[in-house]
Structures are given as structure tokens and as C-alpha cells.
C-alpha positions as CSV (number, residue, x, y, z in Angstrom):
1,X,0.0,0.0,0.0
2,X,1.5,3.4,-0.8
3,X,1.6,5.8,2.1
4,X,-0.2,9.2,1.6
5,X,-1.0,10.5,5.1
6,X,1.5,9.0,6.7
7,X,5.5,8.9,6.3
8,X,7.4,5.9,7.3
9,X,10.9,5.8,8.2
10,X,12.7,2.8,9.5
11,X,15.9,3.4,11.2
12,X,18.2,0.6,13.4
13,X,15.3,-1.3,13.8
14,X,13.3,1.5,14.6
15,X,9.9,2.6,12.7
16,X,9.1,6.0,13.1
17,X,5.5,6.6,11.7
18,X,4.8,10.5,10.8
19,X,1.4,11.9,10.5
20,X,2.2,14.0,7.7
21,X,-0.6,16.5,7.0
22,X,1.0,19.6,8.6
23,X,-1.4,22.2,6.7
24,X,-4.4,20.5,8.7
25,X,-2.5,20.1,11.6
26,X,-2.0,16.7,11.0
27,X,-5.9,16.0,12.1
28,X,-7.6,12.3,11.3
29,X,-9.2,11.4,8.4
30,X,-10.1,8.4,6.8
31,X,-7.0,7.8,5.0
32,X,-4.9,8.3,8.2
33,X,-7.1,5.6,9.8
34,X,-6.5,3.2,6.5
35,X,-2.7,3.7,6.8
36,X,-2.2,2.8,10.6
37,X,-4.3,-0.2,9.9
38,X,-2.4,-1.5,7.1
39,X,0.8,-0.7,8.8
40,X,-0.2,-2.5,12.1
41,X,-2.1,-5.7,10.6
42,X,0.6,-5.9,7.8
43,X,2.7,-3.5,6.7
44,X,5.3,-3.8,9.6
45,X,7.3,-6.9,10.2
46,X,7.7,-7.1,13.3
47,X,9.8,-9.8,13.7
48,X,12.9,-7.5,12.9
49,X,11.1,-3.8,14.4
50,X,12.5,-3.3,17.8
51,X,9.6,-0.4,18.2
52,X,7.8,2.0,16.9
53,X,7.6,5.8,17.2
54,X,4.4,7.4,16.2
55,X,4.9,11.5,16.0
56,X,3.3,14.8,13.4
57,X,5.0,16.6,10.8
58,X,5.8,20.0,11.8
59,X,6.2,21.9,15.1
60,X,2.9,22.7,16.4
61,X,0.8,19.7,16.4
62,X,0.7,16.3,17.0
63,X,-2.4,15.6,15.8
64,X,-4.9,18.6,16.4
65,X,-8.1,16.2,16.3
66,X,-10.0,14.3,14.1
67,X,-10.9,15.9,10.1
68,X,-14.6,17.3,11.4
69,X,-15.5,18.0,7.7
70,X,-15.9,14.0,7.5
71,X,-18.2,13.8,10.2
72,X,-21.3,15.8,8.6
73,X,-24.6,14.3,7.0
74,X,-23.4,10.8,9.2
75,X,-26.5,8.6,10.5
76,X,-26.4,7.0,13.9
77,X,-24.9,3.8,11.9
78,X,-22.8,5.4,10.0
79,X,-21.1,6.9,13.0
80,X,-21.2,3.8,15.1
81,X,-19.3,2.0,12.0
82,X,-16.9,4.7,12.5
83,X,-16.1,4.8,16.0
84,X,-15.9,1.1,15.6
85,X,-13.5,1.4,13.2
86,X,-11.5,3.6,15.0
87,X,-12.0,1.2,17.9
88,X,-10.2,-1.4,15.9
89,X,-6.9,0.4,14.2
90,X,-6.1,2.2,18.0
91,X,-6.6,-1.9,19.8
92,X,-4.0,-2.7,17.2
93,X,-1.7,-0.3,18.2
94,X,-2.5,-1.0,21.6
95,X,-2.0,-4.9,20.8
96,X,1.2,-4.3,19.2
97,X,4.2,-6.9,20.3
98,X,6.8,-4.5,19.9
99,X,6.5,-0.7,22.4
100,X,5.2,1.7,20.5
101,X,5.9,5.4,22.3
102,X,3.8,8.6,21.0
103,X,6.2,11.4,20.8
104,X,4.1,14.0,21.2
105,X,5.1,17.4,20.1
106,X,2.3,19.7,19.8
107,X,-1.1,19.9,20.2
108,X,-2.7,16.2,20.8
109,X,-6.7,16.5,20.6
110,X,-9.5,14.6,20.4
111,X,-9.1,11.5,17.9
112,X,-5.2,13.0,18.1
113,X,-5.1,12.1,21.8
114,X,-7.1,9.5,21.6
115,X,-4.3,7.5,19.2
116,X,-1.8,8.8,21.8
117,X,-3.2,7.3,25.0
118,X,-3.4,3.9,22.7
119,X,0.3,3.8,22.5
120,X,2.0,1.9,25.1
121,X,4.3,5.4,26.3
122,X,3.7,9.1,25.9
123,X,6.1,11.3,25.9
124,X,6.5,15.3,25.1
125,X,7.9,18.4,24.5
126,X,7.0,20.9,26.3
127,X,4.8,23.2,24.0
128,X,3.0,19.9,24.2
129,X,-0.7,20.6,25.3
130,X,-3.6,17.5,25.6
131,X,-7.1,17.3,25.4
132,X,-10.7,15.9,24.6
133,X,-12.6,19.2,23.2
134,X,-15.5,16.7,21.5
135,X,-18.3,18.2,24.1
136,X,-17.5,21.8,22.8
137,X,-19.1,20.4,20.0
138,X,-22.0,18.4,21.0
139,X,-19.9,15.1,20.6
140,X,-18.2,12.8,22.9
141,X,-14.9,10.7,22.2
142,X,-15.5,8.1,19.8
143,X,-11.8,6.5,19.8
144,X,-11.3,5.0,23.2
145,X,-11.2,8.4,24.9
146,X,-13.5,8.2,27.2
147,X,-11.9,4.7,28.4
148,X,-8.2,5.0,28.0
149,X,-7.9,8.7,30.0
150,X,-9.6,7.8,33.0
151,X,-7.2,4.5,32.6
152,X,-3.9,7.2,33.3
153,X,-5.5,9.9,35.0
154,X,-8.1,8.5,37.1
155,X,-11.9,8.9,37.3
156,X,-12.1,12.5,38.8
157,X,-9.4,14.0,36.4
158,X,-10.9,12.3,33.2
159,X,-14.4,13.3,34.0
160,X,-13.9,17.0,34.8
161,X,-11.4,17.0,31.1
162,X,-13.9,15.2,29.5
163,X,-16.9,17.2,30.7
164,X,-15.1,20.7,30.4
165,X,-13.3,20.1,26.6
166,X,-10.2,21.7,28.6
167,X,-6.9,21.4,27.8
168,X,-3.8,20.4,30.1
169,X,0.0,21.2,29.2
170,X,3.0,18.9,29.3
171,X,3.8,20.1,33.1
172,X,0.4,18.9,33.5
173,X,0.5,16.1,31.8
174,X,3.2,14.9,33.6
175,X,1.7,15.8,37.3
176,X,-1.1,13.5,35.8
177,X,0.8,10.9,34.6
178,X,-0.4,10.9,31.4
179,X,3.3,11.3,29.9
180,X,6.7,10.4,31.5
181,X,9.0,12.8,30.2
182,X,8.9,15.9,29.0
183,X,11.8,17.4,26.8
184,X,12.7,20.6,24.6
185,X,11.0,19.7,21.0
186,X,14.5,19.1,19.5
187,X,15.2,16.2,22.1
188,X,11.7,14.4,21.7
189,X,12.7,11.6,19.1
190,X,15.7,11.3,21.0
191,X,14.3,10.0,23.8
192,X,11.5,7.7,22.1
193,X,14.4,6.1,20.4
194,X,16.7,5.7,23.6
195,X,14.2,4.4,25.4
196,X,12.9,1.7,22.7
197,X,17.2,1.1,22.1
198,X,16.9,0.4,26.0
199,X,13.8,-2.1,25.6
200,X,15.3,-3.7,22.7
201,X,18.5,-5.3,25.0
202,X,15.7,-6.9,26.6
203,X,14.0,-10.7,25.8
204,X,11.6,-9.7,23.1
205,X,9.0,-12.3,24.0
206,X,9.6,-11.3,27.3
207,X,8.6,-8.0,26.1
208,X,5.8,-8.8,24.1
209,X,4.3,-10.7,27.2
210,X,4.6,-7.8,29.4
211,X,2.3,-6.0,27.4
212,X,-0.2,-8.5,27.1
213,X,-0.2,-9.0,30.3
214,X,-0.7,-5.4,31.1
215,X,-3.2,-4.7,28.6
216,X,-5.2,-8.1,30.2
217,X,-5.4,-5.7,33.4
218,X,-8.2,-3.3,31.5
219,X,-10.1,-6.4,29.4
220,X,-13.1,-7.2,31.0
221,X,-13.1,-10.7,29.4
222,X,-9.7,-11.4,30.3
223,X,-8.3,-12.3,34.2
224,X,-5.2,-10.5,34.3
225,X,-3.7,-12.0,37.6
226,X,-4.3,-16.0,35.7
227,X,-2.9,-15.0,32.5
228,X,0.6,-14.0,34.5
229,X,0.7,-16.6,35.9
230,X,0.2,-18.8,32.7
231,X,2.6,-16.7,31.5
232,X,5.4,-16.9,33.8
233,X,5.3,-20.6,33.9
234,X,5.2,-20.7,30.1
235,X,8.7,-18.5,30.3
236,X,10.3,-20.8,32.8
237,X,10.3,-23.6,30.1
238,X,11.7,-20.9,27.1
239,X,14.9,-20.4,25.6
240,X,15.2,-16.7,26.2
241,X,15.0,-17.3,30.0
242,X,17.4,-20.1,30.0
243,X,19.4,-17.4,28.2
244,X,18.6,-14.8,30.7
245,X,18.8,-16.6,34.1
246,X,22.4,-18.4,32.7
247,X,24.1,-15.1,31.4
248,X,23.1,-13.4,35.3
249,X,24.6,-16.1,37.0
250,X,27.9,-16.3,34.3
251,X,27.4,-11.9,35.1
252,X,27.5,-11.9,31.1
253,X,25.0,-9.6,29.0
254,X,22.4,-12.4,27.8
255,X,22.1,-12.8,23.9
256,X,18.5,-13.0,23.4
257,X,17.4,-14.0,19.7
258,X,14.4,-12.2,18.2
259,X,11.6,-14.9,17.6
């Protein structure tokens, strides 16, 4: 599939997905939506990305909300099939095997925040500023929003957000714990890609299972605290920890093998 919306640039094992419409501050449309789900269900192989960086073109936005010109003249089915579809391109990213970290430098509303808070890590620069302005126009979040925020800044803190279509800025977003760092804008990508360098040293399945099982903590059909413990059984009886546990006890660095 050839990219329009989105820029993709794979560096060290590192993708780094752009959201590339800077003259409408990099909002949502159906395109952008089309792109991340090809690139998450098949355009990345994931078996040699380490992670993935998901930023906007340009210095003042993220992404500034969802393209409102495509929600007019939509039926109550219509926009159900859209938040749905939403629903299903941000649980990929969510799903992903591999961290994915929003560098967010810029404005990140609605649908734009939305896509951030389905990323495994936030971080930002510090003209960063976040928020869910749908009730300013008779809407509420139709991307996750209203799940995902109170899920990092607690019921009180999403609902009075939510309610008031205020925004927060990166000092505030870091109080909240919605991102964990904050840097000057020239620094941001920096950091994403240190940290996912860091996680990369790491067993990738181990890795991969960590965010399963911390995604299982917010599925209401799943039982988080059984599916660890599956888990770390099941890793007992793998190479990579063999690998692991032998290389501590040697006081080598482990070699872990990408599956």
C-alpha cells in the first residue's frame, strides 16, 4: 500500500510513523485511519522492528483532532461503523508486540489524543498541550477516549477533562501521569528512540508478554492475575530465559534472539 497521510521511516530497527498533513494540523481522516491499519495488521514486520515511534510533521501539532468536515450528513450507523472502526486500528496499536511510544510534540486533541493514549508510552515536548474538546461540540470521544484517560488519570481527572473540553500542558500532563517525560521539541525523538534502544536489550518475547499482560489488566473478558501466571510458567520452560537466568549467573549480557 502506498503511504499518503503518513510517512514511514525505519531506522536501526526502529519505525518512526509520521502523521504528515502539517497544513491541517496533521488531524484524522479516513486515510490516516486506513494507513495505521495497514501498517499495524501488515505492513510492519515485526519480527525485525525493535519499536515503533508514532509522532506529526511539523512543530505545532501532533495531531490537532479528528478531520470534522468527514463527520457531517453521518447517520447514527454510520457513526457507530466509524467509531468502531477507530476502535479497531487504536486496539492494534494498543496490541502491538513490539512498544510503541507517542512522541508527542504539539497539540494532541481529540481523535489525536485518543491514538496517543493507545500507544503503550507518551512522551513530550514541552509546547506539548492534551485534550478531549468533542463536548464543545455536542460530541463525545468516539476513539477509546473516554476509556483509556480515566485508565492514566483517574476517574475524577478524566471526568472534569472530559466534561469541560479543557486542555492540560506537558507540566500537567506529567503531574497527571499521562506522559513520562517531558523534553525541549529538539530532544523528543531522542528520547522515544533511547528508550525503545533500552527495551530492545531486553527478551523480546519477554517484552511482548509484558504488554499483554498489562493490557489483560483493563479487558473485561480477560483475568489478568491468571494470565501472568500462565505466562510466567510458560517462560520458565523458554529459551530466552534459560538465556537470561544463565548469562546473570555467568554476570554476562544475555544474547537474546528475536523470535
Amino acid at each position: 500500500m502506498e503511504l499518503k497521510a503518513l510517512k514511514l521511516e525505519i531506522e536501526e530497527g526502529i519505525a518512526t510513523i509520521t502523521v504528515n498533513r502539517p497544513k491541517a494540523m496533521n488531524a484524522i481522516n479516513a486515510q490516516v485511519m486506513e494507513e495505521f491499519h495497514y501498517l499495524f495488521a501488515e505492513g510492519l514486520d515485526f519480527s525485525i522492528i525493535k519499536g515503533v515511534i508514532i509522532t506529526g510533521s511539523g512543530e505545532k501539532a501532533f495531531i490537532a483532532g479528528a478531520d470534522i468536515t468527514e463527520f457531517t450528513n453521518l447517520d447514527k450507523q454510520a457513526g457507530y461503523e466509524k467509531s468502531a472502526y477507530g476502535h479497531k486500528v487504536y486496539d492494534s496499536i494498543e496490541s502491538c508486540a513490539v512498544p510503541v511510544i507517542a512522541a508527542v510534540n504539539g497539540y494532541s486533541l481529540g481523535g489525536g489524543n485518543e491514538l496517543a493514549m493507545a500507544c503503550h508510552m507518551r512522551i513530550c515536548s514541552d509546547n506539548a498541550k492534551f485534550g478531549q474538546p468533542e463536548v464543545n461540540l455536542g460530541l463525545i470521544p468516539g476513539y477509546g477516549g473516554t476509556q483509556r484517560l480515566i485508565q492514566y488519570i483517574g476517574k475524577g481527572r478524566a471526568m472534569e477533562l472530559l466534561l469541560t473540553g479543557d486542555m492540560i500542558d506537558s507540566v500537567k500532563a506529567l503531574e497527571y501521569g499521562l506522559v513520562t517525560h517531558v523534553t525541549p521539541p529538539e530532544e523528543l525523538l531522542n528520547v522515544a528512540r533511547k528508550i525503545i534502544t533500552k527495551i530492545s536489550t531486553k527478551g523480546p518475547i519477554a517484552v511482548s508478554n509484558i504488554i499483554g499482560t498489562v493490557n489483560a489488566f483493563f479487558d473485561k473478558t480477560a483475568n489478568g492475575f491468571v494470565k501472568e501466571k500462565v505466562i510466567f510458567g510458560e517462560a520458565l520452560e523458554s529459551e530466552e530465559s534459560t538465556e537470561g537466568v544463565s548469562a546473570f549467573l555467568e554476570k554476562r549480557k544475555p544474547e537474546f534472539k528475536r523470535p
